[in-house]
C-alpha positions in Angstrom: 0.0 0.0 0.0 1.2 3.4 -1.3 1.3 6.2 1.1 1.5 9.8 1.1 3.9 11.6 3.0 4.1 15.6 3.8 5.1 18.5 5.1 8.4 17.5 5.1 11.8 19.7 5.5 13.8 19.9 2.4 16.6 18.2 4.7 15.0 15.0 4.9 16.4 12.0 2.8 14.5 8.8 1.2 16.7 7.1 3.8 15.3 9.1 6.8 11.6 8.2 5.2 12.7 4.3 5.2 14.3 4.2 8.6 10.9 5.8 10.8 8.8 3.8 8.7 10.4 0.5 9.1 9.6 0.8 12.6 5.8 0.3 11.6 6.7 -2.8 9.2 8.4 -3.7 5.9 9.2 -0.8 3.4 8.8 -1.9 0.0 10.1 1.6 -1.5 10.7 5.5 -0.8 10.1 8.2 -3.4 11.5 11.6 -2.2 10.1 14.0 -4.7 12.6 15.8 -6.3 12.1 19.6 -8.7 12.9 18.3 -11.8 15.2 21.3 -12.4 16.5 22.0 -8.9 17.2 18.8 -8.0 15.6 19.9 -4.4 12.7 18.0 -2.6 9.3 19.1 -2.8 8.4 18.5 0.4 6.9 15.3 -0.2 7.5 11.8 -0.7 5.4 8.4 -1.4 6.4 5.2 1.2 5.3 2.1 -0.5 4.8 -0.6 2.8 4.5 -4.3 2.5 0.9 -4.5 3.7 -2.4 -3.0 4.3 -1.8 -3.7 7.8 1.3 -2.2 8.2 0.3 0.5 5.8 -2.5 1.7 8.3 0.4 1.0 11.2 2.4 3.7 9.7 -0.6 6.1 9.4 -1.6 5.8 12.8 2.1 6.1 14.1 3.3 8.7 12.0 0.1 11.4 11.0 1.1 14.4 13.4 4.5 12.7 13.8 7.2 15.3 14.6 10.2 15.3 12.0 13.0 17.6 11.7 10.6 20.2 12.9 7.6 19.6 10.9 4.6 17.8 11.8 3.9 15.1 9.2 0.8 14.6 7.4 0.7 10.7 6.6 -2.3 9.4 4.8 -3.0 6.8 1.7 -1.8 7.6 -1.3 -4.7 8.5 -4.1 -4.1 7.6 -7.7 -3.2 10.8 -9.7 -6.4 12.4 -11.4 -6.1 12.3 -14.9 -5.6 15.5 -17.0 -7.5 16.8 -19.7 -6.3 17.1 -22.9 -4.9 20.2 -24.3 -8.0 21.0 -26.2 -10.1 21.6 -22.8 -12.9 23.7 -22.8 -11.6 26.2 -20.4 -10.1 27.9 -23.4 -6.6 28.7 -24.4 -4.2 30.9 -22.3 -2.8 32.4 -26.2 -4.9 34.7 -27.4 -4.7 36.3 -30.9 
């Protein structure tokens, strides 16, 4: 189960991420979300733990969870909405 992870510092590492959560179960992966052009964190990251169990282990441990600072907002991870296509009807930003 994918989770969300914010309000984090800019200092935080994936390897920060994976060492609090393994204290709530297995840690499949840790995405640190990076600015593409900065190379700096956005402030958020995506866990990925081993179960639904442990997945709802880490949300109750961790929402509100103090880290470097920053009181962490832990929740489940919602599939990206899909974006419209180019064409939308809210009309162009270019105008003639």
């Amino acid at each position: 189960m994918k989770l969300y992870v914010g309000n984090l510092s800019y200092e935080t590492s994936e390897e920060d991420l994976r060492a609090l959560f393994t204290q709530a179960g297995a840690v499949a992966s840790v995405a640190l979300i990076k600015d593409r052009d900065t190379g700096r964190s956005k402030g958020f990251a995506f866990v990925e733990m081993a179960t639904q169990a442990e997945a709802e282990k880490a949300i109750s441990m961790y929402s509100g969870h103090k880290m470097n600072d920053r009181d962490l907002t832990v929740n489940l991870a919602r599939p990206r909405e899909t974006r419209g296509s180019f064409g939308s009807s809210s009309g162009s930003k270019y105008k003639g």
